[in-house]
Residue frames as a rotation matrix with the C-alpha (Angstrom) as fourth column:
UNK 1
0.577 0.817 0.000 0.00
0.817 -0.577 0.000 0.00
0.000 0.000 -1.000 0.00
UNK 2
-0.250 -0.672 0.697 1.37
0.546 -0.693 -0.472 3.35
0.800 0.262 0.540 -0.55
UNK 3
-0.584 -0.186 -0.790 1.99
0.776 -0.416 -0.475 5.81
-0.240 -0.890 0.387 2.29
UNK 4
-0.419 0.236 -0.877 0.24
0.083 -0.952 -0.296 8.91
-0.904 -0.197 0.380 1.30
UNK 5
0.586 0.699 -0.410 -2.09
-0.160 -0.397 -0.904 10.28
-0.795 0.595 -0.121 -1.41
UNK 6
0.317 -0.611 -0.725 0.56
-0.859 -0.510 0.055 11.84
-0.403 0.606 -0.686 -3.34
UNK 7
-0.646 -0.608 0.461 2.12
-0.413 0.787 0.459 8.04
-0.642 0.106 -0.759 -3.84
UNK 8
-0.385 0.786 0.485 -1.19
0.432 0.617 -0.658 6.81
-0.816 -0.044 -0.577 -4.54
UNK 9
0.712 0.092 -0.696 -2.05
-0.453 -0.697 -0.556 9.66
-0.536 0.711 -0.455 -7.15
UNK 10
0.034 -0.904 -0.427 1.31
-0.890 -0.222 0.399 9.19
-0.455 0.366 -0.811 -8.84
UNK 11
-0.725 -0.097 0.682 0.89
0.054 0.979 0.196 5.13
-0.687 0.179 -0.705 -9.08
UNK 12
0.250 0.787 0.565 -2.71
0.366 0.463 -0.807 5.63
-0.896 0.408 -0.172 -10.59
UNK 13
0.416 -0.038 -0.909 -1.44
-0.581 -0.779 -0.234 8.47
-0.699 0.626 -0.346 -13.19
UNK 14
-0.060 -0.981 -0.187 1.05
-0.854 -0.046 0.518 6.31
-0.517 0.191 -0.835 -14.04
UNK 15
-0.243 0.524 0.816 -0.66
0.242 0.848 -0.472 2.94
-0.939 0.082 -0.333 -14.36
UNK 16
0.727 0.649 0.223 -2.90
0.522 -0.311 -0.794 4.96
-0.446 0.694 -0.565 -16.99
UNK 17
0.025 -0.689 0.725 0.13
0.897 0.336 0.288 6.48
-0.442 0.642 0.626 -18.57
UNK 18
0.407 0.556 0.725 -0.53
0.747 -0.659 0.087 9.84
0.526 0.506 -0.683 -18.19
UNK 19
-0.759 -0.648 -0.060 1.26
0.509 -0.534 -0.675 13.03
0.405 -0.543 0.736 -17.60
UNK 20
-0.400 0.426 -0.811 0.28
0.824 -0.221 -0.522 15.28
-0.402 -0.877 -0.262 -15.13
UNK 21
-0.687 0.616 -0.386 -0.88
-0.638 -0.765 -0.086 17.92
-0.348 0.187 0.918 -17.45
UNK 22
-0.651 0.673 -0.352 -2.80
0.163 0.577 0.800 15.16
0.742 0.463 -0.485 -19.04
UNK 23
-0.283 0.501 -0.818 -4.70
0.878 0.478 -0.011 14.87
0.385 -0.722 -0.575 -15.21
UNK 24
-0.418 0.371 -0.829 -4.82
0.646 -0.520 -0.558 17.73
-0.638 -0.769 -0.022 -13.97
UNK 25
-0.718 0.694 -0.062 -6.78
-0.659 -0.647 0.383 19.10
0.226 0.316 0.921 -17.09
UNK 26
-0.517 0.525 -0.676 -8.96
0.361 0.850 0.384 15.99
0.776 -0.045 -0.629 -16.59
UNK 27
-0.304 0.139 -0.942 -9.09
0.944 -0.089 -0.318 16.84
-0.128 -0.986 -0.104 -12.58
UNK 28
0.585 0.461 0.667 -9.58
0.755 -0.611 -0.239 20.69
0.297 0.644 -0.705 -13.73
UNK 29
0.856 -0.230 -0.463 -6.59
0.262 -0.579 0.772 21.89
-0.445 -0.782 -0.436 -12.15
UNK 30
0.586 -0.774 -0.240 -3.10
-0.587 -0.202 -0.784 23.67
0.558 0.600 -0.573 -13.36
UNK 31
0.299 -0.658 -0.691 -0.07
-0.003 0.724 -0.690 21.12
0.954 0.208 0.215 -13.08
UNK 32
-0.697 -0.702 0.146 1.47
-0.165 -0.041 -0.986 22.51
0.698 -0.711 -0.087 -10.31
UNK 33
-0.010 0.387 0.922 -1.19
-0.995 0.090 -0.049 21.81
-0.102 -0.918 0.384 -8.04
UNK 34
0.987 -0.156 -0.040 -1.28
0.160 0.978 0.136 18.19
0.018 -0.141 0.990 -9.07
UNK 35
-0.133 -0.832 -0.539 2.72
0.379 0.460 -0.803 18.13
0.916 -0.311 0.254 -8.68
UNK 36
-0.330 -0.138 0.934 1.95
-0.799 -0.486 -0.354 19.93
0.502 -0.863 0.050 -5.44
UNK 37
0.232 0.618 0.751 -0.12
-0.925 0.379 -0.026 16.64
-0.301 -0.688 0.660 -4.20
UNK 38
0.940 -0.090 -0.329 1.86
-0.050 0.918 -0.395 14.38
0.337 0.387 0.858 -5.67
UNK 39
0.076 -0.569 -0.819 4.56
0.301 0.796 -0.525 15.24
0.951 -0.207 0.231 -3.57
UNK 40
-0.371 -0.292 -0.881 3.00
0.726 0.500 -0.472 15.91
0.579 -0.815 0.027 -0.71
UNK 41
-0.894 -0.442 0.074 2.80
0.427 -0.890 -0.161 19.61
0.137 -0.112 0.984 -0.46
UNK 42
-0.445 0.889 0.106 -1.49
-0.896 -0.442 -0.049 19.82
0.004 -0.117 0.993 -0.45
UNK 43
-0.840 0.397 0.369 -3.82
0.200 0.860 -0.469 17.54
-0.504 -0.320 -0.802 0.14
UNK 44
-0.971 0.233 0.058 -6.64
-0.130 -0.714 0.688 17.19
0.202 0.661 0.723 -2.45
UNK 45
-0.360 0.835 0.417 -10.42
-0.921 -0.246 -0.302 18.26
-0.149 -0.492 0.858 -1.69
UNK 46
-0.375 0.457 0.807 -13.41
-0.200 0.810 -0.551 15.77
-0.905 -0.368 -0.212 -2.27
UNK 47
0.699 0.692 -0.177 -14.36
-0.107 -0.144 -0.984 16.58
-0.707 0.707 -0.026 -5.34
UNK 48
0.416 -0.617 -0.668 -11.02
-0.870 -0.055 -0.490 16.49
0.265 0.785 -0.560 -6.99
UNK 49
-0.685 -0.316 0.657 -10.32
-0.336 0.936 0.101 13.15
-0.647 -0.152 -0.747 -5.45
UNK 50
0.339 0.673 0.658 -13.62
0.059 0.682 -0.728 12.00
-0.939 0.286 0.191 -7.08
UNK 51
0.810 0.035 -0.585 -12.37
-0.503 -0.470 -0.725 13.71
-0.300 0.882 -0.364 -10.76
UNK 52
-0.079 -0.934 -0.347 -8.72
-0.997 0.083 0.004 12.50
0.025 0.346 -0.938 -10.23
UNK 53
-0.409 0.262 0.874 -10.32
-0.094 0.941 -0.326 8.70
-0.907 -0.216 -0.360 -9.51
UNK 54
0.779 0.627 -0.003 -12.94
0.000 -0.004 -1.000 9.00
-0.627 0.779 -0.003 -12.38
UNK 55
0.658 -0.549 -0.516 -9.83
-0.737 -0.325 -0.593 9.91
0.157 0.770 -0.618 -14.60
UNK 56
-0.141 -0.974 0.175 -7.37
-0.985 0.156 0.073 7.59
-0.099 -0.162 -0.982 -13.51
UNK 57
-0.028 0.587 -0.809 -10.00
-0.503 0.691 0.519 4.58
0.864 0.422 0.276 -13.26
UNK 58
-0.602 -0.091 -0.794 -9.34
0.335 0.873 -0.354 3.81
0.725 -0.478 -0.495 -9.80
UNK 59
0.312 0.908 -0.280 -11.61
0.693 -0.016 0.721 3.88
0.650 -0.419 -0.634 -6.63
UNK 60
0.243 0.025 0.970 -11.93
-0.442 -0.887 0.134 6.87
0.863 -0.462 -0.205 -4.86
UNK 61
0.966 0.150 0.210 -11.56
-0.235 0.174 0.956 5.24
0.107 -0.973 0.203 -1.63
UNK 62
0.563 -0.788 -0.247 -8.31
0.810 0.586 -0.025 3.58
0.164 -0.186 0.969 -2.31
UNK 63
0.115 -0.450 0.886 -7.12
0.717 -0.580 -0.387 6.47
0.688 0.679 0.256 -3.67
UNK 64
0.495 0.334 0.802 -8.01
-0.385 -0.743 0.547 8.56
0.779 -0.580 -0.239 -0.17
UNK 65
0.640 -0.385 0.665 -7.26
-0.628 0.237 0.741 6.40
-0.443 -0.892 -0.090 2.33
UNK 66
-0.661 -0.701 -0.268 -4.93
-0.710 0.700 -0.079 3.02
0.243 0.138 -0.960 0.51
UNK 67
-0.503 0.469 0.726 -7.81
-0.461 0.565 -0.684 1.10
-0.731 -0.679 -0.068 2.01
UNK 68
0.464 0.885 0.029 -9.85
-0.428 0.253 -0.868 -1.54
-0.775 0.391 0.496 -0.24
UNK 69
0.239 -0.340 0.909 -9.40
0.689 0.719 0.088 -2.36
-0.684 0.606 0.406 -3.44
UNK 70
-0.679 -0.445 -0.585 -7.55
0.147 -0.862 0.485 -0.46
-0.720 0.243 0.650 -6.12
UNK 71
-0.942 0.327 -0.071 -10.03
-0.212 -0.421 0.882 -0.61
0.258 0.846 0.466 -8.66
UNK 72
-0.484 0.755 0.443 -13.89
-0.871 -0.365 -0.330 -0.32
-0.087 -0.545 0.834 -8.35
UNK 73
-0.697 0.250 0.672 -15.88
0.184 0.968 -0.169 -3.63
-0.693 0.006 -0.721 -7.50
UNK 74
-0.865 0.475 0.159 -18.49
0.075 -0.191 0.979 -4.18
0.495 0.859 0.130 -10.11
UNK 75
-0.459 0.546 0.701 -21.76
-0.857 -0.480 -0.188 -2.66
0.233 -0.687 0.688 -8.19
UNK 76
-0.830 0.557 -0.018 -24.41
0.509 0.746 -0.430 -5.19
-0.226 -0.366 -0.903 -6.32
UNK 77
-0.006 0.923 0.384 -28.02
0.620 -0.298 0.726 -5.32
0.785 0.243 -0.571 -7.18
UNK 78
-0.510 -0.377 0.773 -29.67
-0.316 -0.754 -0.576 -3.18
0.800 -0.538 0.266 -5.29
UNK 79
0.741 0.671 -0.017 -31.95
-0.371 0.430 0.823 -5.52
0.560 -0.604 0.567 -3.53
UNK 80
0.543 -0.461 -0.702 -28.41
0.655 0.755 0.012 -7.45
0.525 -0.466 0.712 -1.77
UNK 81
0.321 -0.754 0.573 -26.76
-0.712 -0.591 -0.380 -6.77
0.625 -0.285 -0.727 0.97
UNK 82
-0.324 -0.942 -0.082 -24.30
-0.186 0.148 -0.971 -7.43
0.927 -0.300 -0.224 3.82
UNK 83
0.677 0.391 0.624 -25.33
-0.535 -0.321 0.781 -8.15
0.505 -0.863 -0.008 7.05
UNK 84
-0.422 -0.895 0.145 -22.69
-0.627 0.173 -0.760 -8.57
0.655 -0.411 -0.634 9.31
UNK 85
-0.065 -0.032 -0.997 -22.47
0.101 0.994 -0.038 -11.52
0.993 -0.103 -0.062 11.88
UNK 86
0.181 -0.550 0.815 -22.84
-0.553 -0.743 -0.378 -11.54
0.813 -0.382 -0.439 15.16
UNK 87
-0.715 -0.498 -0.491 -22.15
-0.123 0.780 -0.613 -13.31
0.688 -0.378 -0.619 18.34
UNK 88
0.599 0.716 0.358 -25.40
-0.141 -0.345 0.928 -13.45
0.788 -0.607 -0.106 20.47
UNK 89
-0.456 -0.887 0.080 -24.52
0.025 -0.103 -0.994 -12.58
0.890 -0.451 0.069 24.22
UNK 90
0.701 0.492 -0.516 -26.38
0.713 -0.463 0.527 -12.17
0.021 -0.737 -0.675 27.82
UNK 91
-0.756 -0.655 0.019 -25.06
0.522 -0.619 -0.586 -8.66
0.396 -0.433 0.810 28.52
UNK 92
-0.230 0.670 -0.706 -27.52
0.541 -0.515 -0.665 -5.77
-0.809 -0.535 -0.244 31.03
UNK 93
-0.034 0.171 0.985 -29.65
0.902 -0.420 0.104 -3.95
0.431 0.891 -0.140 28.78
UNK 94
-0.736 -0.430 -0.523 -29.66
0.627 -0.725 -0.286 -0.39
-0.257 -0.538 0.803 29.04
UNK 95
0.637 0.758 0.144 -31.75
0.747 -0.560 -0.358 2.89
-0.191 0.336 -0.922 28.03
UNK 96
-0.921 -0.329 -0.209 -29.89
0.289 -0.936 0.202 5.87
-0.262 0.126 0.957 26.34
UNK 97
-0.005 0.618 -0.786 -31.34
-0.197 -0.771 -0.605 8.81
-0.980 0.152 0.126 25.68
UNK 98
-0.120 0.193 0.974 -32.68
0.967 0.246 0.070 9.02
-0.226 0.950 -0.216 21.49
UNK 99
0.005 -0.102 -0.995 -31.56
0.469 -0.878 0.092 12.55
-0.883 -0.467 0.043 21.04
UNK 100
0.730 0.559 -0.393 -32.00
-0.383 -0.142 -0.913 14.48
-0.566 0.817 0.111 17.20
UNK 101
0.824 -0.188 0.534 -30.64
0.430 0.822 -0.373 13.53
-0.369 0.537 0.759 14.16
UNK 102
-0.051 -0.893 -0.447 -27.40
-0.004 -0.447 0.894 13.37
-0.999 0.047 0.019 12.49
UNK 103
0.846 0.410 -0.342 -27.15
-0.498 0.377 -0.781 13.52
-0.191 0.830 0.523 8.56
UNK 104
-0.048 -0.488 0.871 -25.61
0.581 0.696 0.422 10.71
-0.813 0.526 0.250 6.53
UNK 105
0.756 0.133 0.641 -25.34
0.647 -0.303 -0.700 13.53
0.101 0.944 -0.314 3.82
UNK 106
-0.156 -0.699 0.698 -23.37
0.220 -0.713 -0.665 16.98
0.963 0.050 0.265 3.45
UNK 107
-0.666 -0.241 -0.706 -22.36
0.746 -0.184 -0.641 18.49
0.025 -0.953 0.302 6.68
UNK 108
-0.053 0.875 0.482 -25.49
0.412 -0.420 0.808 20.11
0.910 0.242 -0.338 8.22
UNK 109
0.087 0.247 0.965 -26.88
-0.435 -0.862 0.260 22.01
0.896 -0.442 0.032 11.20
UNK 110
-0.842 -0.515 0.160 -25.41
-0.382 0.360 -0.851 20.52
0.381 -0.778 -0.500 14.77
UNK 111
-0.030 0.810 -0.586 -27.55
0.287 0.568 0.771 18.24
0.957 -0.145 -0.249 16.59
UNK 112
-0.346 -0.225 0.911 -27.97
-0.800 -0.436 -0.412 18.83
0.489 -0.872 -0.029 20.61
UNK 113
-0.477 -0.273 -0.835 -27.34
0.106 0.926 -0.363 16.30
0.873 -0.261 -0.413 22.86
UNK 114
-0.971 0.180 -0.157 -28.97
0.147 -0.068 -0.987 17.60
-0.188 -0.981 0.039 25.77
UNK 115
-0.629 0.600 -0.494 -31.85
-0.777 -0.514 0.364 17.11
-0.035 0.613 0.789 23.99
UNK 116
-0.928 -0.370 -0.026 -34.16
-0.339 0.817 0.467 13.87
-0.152 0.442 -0.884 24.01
UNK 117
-0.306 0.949 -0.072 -36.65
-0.950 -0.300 0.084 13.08
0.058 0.094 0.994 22.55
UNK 118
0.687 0.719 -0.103 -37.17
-0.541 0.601 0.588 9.43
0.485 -0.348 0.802 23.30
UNK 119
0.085 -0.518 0.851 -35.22
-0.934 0.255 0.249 6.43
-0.346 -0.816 -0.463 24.75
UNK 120
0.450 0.035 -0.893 -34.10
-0.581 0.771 -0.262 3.31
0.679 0.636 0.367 22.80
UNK 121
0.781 -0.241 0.576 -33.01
-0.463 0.396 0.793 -0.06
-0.419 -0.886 0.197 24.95
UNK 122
0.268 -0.757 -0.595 -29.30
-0.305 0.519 -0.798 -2.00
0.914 0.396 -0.092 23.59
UNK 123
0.923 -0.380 -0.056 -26.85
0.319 0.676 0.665 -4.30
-0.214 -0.632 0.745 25.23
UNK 124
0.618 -0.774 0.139 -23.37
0.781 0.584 -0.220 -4.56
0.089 0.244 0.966 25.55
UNK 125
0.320 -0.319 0.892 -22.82
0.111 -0.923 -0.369 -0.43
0.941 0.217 -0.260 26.18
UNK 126
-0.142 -0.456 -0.878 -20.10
0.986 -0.148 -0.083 0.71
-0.092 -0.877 0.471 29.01
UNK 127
-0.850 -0.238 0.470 -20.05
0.227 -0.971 -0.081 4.27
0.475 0.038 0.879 28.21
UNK 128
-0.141 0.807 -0.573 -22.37
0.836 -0.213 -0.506 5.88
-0.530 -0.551 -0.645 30.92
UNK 129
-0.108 0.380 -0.918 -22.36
-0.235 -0.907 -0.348 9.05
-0.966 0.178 0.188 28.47
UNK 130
-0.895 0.437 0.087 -23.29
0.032 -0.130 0.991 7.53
0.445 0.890 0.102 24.93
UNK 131
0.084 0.812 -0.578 -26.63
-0.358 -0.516 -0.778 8.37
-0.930 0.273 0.247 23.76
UNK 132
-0.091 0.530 0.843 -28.68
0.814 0.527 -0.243 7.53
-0.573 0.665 -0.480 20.32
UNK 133
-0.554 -0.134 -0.821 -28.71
-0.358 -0.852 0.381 9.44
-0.751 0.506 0.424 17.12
UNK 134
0.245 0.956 0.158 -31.24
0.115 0.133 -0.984 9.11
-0.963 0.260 -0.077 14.40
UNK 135
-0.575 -0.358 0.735 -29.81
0.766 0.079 0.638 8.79
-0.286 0.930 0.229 10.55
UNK 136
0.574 0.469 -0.672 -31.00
-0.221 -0.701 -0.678 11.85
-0.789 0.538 -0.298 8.25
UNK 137
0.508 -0.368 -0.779 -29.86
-0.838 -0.422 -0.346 11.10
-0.202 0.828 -0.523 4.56
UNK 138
0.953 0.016 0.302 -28.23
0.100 0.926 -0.364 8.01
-0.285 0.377 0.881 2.39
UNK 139
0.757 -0.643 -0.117 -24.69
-0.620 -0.648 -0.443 8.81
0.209 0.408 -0.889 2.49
UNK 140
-0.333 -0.936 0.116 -23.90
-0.938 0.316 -0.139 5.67
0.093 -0.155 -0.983 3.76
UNK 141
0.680 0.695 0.234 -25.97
-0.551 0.694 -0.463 3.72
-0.484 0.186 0.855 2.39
UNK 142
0.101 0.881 -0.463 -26.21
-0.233 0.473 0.850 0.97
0.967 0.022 0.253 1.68
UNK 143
-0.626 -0.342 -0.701 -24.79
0.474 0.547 -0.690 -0.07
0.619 -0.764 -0.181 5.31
UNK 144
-0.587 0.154 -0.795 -26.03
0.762 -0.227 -0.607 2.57
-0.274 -0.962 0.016 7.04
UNK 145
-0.640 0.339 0.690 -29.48
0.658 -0.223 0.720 4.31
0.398 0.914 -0.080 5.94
UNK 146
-0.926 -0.290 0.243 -31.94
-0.063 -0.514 -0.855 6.71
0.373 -0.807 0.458 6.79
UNK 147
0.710 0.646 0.280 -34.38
-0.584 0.319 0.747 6.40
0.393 -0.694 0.603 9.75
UNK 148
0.173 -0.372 -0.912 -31.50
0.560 0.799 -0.219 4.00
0.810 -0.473 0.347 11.04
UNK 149
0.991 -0.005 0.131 -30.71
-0.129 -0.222 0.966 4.43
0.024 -0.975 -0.221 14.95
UNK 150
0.518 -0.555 -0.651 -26.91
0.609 0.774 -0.176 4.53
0.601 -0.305 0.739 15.86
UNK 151
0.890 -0.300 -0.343 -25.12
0.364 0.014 0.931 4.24
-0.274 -0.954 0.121 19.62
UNK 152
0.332 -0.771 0.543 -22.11
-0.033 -0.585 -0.810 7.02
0.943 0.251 -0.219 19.85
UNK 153
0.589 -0.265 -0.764 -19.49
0.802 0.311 0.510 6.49
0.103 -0.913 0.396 22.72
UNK 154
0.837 -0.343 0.426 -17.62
-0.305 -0.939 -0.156 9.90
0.453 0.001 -0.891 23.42
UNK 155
0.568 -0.717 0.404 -15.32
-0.790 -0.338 0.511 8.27
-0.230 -0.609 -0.759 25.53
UNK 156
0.487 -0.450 0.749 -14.08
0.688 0.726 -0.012 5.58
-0.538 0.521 0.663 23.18
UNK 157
-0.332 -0.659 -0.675 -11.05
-0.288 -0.610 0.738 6.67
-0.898 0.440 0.013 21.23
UNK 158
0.935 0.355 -0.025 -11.69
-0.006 -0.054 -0.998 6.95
-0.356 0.933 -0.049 17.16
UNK 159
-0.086 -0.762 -0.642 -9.41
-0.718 -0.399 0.570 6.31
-0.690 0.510 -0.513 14.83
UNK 160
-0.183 0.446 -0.876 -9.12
-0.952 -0.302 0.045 5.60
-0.245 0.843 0.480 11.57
UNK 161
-0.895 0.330 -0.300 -11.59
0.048 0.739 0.672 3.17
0.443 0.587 -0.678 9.84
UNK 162
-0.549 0.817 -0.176 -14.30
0.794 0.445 -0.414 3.55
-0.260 -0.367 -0.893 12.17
UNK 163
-0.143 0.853 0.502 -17.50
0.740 -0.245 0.627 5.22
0.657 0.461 -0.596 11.59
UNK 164
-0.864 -0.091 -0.496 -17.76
0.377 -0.771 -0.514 8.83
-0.335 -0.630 0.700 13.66
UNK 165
0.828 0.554 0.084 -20.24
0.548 -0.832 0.085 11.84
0.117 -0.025 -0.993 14.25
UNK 166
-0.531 -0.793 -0.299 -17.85
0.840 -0.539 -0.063 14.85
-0.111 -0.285 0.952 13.51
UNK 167
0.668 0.466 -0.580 -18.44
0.520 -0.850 -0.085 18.10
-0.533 -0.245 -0.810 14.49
UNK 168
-0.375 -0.924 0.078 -16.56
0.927 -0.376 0.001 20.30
0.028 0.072 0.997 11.96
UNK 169
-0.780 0.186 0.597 -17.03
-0.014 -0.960 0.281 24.36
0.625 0.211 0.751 12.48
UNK 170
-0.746 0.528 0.405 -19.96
-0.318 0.251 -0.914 23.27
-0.584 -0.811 -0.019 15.16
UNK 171
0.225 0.857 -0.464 -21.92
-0.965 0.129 -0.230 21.76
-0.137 0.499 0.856 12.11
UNK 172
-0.171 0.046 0.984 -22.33
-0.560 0.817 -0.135 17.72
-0.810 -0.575 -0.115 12.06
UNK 173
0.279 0.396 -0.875 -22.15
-0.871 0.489 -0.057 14.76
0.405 0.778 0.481 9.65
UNK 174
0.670 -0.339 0.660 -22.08
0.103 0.923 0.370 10.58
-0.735 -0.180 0.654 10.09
UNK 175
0.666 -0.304 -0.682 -18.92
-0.499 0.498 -0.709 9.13
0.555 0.812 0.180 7.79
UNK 176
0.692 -0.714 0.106 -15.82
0.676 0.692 0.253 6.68
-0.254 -0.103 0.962 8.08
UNK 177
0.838 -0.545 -0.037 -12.71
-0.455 -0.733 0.505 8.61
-0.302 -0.406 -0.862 9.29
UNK 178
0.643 -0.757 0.120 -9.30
0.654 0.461 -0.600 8.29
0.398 0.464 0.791 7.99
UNK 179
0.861 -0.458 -0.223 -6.51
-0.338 -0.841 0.422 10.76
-0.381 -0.288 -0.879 9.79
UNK 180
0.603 -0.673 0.428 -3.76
0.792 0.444 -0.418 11.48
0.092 0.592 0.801 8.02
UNK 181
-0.468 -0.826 0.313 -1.24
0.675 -0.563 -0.476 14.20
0.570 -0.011 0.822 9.77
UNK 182
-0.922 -0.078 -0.379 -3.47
0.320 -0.705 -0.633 17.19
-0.218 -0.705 0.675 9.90
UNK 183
-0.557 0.774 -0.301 -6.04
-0.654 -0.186 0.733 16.13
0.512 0.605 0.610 8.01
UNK 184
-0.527 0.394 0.753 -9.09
0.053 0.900 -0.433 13.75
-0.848 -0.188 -0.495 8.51
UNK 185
-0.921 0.041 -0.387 -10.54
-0.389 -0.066 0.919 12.76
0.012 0.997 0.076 5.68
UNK 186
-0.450 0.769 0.453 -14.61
-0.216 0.399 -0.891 11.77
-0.866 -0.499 -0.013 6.29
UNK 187
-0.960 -0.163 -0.229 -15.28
-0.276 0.700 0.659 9.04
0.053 0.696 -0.716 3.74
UNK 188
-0.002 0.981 0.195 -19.16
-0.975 0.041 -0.220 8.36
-0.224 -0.191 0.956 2.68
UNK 189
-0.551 -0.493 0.673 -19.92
-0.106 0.842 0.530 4.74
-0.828 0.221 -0.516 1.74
UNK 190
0.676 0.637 0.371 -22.61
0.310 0.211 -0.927 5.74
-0.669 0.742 -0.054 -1.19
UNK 191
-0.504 -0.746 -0.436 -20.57
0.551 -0.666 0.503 7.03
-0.665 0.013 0.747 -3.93
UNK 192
0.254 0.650 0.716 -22.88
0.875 -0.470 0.116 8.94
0.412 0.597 -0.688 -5.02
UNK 193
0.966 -0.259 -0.024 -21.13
-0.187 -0.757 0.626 11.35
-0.180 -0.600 -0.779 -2.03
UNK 194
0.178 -0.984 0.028 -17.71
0.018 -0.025 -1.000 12.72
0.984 0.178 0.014 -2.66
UNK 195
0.273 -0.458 -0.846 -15.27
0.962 0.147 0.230 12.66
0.019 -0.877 0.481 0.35
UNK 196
0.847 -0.112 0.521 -14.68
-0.217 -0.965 0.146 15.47
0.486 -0.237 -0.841 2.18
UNK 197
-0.264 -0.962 -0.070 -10.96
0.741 -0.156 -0.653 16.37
0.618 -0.224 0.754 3.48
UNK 198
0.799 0.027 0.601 -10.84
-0.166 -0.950 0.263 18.91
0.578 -0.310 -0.755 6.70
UNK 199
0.020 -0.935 0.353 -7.96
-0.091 -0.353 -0.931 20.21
0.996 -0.014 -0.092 8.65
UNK 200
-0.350 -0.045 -0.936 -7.85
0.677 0.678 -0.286 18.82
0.647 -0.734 -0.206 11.99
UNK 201
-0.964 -0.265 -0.012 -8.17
0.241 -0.857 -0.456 22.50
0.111 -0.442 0.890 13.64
UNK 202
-0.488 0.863 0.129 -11.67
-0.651 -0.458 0.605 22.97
0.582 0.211 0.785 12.19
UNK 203
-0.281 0.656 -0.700 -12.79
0.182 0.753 0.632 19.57
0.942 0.051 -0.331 14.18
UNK 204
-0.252 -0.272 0.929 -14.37
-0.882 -0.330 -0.336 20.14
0.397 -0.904 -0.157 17.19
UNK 205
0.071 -0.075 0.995 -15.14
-0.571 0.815 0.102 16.44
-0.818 -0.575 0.015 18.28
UNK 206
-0.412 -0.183 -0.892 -14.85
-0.795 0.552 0.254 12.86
0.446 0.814 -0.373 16.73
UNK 207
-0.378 0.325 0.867 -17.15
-0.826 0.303 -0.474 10.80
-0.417 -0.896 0.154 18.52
UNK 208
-0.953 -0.248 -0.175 -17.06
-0.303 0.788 0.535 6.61
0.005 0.563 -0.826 17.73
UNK 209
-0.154 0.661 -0.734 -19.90
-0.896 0.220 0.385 4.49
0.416 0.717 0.559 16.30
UNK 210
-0.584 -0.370 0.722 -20.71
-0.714 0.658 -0.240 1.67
-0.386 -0.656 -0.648 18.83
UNK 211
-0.822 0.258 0.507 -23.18
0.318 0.947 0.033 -0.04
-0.472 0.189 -0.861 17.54
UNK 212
-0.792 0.382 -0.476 -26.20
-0.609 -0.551 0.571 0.42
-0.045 0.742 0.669 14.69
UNK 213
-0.676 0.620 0.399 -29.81
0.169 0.657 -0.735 -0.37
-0.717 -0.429 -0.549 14.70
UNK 214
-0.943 0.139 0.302 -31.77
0.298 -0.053 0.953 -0.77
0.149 0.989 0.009 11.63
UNK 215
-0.691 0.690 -0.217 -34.61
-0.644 -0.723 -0.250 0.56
-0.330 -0.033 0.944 10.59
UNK 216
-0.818 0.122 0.562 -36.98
0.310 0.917 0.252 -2.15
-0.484 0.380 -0.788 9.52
């Protein structure tokens, strides 16, 4: 796996046999910003990851984080999915609070935790301060849709791969986190949603994804 974007940029360009003016008219940018992010020197947005992927043929995820596969899987109906395994347990059920919603879409208007508006019962939760959040939007669909229900632990540590509520600027979205230096990169899983890049400064929390309850 390459170490960094720039590597990752540079491998796909190359693969495809293309100079960097070739890409970065593709990507719509002048050269020197793609040689700027090919070694290192910026980090591109979401939207020009999606342009420089679309152009290069490879998947926008890899291409962000190194994670996955390098090239895109051929889609799934839409009637199939995944449903992950689990282990059944005896564990104390609990009540959190069911407090408003977060979107699964573009970063939107902060939810407020000291807010609730109902109470949902789960197992298996230590954190005496998580709390329930309510999906708004299909940015991570197909896994995670909306009307779904998922358990946020503040006092679990995040880091990258897992699913977060970030606060960036005091405004809120659901995605899959990737930190890289001084960035985090907040990765949707439709791709119909580009990835967003922000500067660690602008975040004011990262708060983990403990567990997800479907909508049925």
């Amino acid at each position: 796996m390459k170490n960094s974007i720039g590597d990752r940029l540079r491998e796909a360009r190359e693969n495809k046999e293309m100079d960097q003016a070739t890409l970065a008219d593709k990507a719509g940018v002048v050269a020197r910003t793609l040689q700027r992010w090919e070694k290192g020197e910026q980090v591109p947005d979401g939207v020009s990851i999606t342009r420089l992927a679309k152009a290069t043929g490879v998947s926008a995820s890899w291409l962000l984080t190194g994670e996955g596969d390098v090239y895109p899987a051929t889609p799934r109906p839409d009637n199939m999915f995944h449903l992950p395994g689990s282990a059944r347990r005896k564990n104390r059920l609990v009540d959190l609070p069911l407090v408003s919603s977060v979107p699964a879409g573009k970063v939107a208007t902060m939810f407020h935790p000291d807010y609730t508006d109902d109470y949902v019962t789960v197992d298996d939760v230590k954190d005496p301060q998580a709390f329930a959040l309510r999906v708004k939007g299909n940015s991570m669909a197909t896994r995670i849709e909306d009307g779904d229900v998922v358990i946020v632990s503040p006092q679990q540590e995040a880091r990258s791969g897992d699913i977060c509520v970030i606060r960036v600027n005091g405004e809120d979205t659901l995605k899959k986190v990737k930190f890289e230096g001084n960035y985090i990169h907040l990765i949707p899983f439709n791709p119909d949603f580009d990835p967003v890049t922000v500067k660690k400064r602008e975040v004011n929390f990262v708060w983990k994804v403990v567990k997800l309850i479907k909508e049925l």
